[in-house]
VOGU-3710 file (C-alpha; in Angstrom, 3 decimals, decimal comma):
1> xxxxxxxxxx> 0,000/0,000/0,000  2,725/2,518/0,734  4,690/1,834/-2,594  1,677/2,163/-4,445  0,343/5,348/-3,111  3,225/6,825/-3,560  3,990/5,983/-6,822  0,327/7,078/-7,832  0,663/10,806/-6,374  4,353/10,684/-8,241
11> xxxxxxxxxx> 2,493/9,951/-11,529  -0,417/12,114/-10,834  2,493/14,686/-10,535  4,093/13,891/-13,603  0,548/14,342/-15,588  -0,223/17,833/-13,966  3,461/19,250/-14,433  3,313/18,113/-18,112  0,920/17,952/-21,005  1,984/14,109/-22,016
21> xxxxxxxxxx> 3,608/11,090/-20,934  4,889/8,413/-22,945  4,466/4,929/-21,509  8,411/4,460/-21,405  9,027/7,850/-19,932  6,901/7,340/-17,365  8,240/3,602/-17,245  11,998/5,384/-16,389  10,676/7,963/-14,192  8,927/5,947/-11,965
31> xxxxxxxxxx> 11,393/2,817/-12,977  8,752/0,310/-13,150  7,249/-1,841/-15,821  4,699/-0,842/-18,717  2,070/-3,088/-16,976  2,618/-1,262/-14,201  1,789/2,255/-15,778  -1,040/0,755/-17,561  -2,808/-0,224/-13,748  -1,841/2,694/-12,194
41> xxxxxxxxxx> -3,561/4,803/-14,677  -6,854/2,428/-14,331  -6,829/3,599/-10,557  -6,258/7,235/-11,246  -9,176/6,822/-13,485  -11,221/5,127/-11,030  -10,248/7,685/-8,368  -11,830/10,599/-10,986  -9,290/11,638/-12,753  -9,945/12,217/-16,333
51> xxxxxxxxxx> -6,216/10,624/-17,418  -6,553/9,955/-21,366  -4,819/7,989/-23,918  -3,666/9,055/-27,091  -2,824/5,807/-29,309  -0,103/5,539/-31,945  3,073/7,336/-32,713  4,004/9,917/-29,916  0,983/9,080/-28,106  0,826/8,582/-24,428
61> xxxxxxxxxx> -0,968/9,898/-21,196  -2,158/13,239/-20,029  -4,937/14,750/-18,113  -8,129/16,569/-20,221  -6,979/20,144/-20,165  -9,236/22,335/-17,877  -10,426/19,125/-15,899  -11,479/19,967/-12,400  -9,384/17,161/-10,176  -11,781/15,840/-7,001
71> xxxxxxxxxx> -9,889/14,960/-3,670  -7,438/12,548/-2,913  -9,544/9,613/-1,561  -7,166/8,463/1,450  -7,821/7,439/4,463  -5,833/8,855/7,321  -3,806/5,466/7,535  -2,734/6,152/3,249  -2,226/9,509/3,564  0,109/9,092/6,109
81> xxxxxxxxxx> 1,884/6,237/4,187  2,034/8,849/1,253  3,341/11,430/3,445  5,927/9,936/4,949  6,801/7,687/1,409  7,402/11,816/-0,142  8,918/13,063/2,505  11,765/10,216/2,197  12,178/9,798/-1,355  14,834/11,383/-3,316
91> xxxxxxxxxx> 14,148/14,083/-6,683  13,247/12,363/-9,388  16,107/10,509/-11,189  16,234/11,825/-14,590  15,050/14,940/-14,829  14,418/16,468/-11,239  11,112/18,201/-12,160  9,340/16,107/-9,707  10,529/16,798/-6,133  8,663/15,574/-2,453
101> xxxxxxxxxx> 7,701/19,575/-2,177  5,880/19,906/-4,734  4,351/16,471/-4,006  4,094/17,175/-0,339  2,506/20,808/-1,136  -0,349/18,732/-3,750  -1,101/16,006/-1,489  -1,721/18,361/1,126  -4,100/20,996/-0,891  -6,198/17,594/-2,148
111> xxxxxxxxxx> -6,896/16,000/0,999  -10,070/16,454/2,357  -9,866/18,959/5,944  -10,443/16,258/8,250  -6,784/14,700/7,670  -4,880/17,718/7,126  -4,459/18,422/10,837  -3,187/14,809/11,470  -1,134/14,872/8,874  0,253/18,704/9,253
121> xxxxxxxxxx> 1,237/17,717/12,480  3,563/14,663/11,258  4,724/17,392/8,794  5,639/20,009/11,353  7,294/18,199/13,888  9,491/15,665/12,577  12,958/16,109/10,447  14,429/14,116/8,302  18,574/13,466/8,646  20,986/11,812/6,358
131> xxxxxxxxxx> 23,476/10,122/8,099  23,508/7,023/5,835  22,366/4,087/5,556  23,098/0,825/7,553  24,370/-1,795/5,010  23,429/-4,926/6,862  20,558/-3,696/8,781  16,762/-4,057/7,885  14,297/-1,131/8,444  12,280/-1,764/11,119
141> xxxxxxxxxx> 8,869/-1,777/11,367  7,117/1,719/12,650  3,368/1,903/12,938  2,341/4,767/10,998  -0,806/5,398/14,037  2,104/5,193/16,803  3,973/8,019/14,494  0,578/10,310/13,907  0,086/9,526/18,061  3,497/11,003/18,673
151> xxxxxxxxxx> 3,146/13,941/16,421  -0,170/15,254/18,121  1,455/15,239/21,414  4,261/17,498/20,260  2,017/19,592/18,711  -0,508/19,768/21,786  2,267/18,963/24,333  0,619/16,250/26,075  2,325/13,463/27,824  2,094/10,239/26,534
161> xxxxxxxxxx> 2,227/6,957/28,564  3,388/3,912/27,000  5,572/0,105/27,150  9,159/0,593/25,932  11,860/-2,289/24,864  15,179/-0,946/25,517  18,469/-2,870/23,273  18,671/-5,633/25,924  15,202/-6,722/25,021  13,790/-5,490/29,194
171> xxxxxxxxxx> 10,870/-3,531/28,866  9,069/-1,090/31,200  6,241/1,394/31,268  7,266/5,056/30,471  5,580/8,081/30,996  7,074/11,015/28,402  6,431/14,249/27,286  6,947/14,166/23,200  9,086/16,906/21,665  10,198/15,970/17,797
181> xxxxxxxxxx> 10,785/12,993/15,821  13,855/12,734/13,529  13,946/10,121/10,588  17,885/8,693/9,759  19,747/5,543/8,780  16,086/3,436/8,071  15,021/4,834/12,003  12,678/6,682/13,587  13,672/8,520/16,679  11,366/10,596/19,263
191> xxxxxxxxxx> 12,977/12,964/21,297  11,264/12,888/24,925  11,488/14,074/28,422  10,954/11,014/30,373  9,119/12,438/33,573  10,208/8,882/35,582  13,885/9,554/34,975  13,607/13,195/35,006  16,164/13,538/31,698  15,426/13,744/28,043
201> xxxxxxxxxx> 15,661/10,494/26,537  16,364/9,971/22,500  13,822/6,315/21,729  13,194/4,488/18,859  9,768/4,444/18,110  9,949/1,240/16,720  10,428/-0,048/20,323  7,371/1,870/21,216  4,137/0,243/21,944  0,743/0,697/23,496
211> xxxxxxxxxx> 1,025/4,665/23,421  -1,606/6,862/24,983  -2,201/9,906/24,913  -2,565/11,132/28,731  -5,071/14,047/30,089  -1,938/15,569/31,480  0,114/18,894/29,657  3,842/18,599/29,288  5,529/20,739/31,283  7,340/23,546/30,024
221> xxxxxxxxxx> 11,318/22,655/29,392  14,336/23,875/27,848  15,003/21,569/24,711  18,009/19,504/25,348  19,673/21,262/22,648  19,601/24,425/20,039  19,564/21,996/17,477  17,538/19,124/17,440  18,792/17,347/14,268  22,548/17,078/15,769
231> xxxxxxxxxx> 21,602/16,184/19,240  20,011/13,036/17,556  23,191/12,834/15,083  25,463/12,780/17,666  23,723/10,594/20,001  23,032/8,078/16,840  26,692/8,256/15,958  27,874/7,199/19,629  25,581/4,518/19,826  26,566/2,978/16,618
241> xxxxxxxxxx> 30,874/3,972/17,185  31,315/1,028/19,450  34,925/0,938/18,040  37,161/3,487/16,069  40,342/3,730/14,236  42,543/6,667/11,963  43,883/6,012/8,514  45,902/7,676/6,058  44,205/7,429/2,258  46,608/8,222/-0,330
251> xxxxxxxxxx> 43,932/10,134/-2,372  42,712/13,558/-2,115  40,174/14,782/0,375  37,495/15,310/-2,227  37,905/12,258/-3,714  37,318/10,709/-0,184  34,776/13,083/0,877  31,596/11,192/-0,068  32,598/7,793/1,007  32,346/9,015/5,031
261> xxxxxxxxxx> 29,169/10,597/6,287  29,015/12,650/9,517  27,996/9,847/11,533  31,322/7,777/11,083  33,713/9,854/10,871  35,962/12,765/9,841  38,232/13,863/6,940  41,006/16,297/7,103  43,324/16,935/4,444  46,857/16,079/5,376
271> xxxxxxxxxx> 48,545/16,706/1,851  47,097/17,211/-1,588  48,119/13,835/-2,425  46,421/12,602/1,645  43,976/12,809/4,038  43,005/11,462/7,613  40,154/9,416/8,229  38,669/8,919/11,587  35,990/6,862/11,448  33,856/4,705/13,619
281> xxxxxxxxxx> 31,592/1,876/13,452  30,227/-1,284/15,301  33,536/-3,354/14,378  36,983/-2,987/12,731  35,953/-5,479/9,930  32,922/-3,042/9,373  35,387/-0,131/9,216  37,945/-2,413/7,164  35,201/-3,461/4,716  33,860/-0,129/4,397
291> xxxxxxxxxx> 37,301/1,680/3,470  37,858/-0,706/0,909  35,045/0,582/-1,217  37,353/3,676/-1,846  39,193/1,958/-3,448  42,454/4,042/-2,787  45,757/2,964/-0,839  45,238/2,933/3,232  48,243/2,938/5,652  46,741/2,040/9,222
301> xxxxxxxxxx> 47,741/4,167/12,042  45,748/3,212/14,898  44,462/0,859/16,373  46,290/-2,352/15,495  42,904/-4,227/15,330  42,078/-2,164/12,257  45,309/-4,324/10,810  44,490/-7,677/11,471  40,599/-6,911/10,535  42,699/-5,998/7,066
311> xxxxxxxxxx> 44,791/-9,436/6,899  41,212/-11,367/7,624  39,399/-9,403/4,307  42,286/-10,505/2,374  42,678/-14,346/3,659  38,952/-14,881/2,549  39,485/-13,142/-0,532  42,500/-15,132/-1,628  40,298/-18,305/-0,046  37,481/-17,466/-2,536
321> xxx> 40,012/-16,680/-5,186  41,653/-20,020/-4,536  38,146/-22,093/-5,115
//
């Protein structure tokens, strides 16, 4: 349901921003299959929307010109999917006309008044941060209601009782006062005061269940920091650090640049033949394997782990190369 939503408000995008559409153009934008286009139109068309199609030689689809488009007929539960699908999703691939704003701005002016608030909310208070991606990890699953929940209590600043699983599985009842969710590396995160404690507390709503929201007001606070997007981003980035080492790449910093995202670690040129990397990760071979893919000289400087992490990449490869 949430691929498909999306991809329908992408392509009702496309129409509106231009007069036709080729089958294989929208096939590339939207990189799936003819069959695919051919469906999606059928359910714009039994939505209401007059989508035509012109056969033969540059033919394709478009919208009747000076066609009146009804509402978007999602339920909060799709419109939220939508929402959060936009507000994830890169620009378009080939020719950036199509961006989530312009998306996000359309979905938003189509839905009917009654989900607007819910989702303006969602809108309002959360952030989305790139910090990467985690290679070997899966996306959890986050309940879209648990996220909408979350996002009224920050906007009304209620408290909100619910049953949290911290990492070693234990769980216990929390009571917390909701402040802003951040999105990064597959995650949700809610920033929250937790009133047992008496600290703020960064949680992964994932791990959240059974929230409520609770007659009581949050209490006024002081955020736990000016910005909210690096307080996560630093606190993600310790959590995930559990080891680090430096390097010397025998390449240029800009070459090297790309290859290390905030979260894991630093660059600093050393020559304009060098750099430093300090990086960071859950292991050494996750730091080894990860260097690699820069594919440029490395002299280890610390920690000797970092080494022998090194010498256990290349024994497997020359085992593999050897079967």
């Amino acid at each position: 349901m949430w691929d498909t939503s999306e991809r329908l408000l992408k392509l009702l995008s496309l129409l509106q921003l231009q007069g036709s559409w080729s089958s294989d153009a929208l096939c590339k934008e939207l990189s799936v299959t003819s069959r695919t286009i051919s469906r999606d139109i059928v359910r714009l068309r039994n939505l209401g929307y007059p989508v035509t199609t012109t056969k033969g030689l540059g033919g394709g689809y478009s919208l009747e010109k000076g066609a009146v488009l009804p509402p978007i007929m999602f339920n909060l539960e799709e419109a939220t999917a939508v929402l959060l699908a936009l507000r994830l999703s890169p620009t378009s691939k080939t020719t950036g006309r199509v961006d989530a704003a312009t998306a996000l701005e359309k979905l938003h002016y189509a839905m009917p008044k009654p989900l607007k608030a819910a989702t303006q909310a969602l809108a309002t208070h959360s952030t989305s941060l790139d910090l990467g991606n985690l290679v070997t990890d899966e996306a959890p699953d986050t309940d879209a209601g648990t996220l909408l929940l979350l996002s009224r209590s920050c906007r009304d600043r209620r408290q909100v009782t619910c049953t949290y699983q911290h990492h070693n599985g234990h769980t216990r009842p929390r009571r917390i006062e909701p402040l802003h969710l951040v999105h990064t590396m597959n995650r949700w995160y809610l920033i929250a005061y937790c009133t047992q404690d008496e600290d703020w507390s960064i949680l992964r709503v994932d791990r959240i269940s059974d929230p409520e929201l609770s007659p009581h007001s949050a209490h006024a606070r002081q955020p736990p920091a000016e910005n909210l997007d690096e307080y996560v981003s630093r606190a993600v980035s310790a959590g995930w650090q559990q080891v680090t080492a430096t390097v010397r790449v025998h390449a240029p910093r800009a070459n090297i640049m790309h290859w290390i995202s905030p979260a894991w670690g630093t660059v600093t040129e050393e020559t304009s033949r060098t750099c430093i990397v300090r990086a960071g990760a859950d292991s050494y071979d996750a730091i080894a394997r990860w260097l690699l893919l820069t594919t440029a000289e490395i002299t280890v400087l610390t920690p000797p782990e970092l080494a022998h992490a090194f010498q256990d990449i290349a024994n497997q490869a020359q085992r593999t190369a050897d079967s």
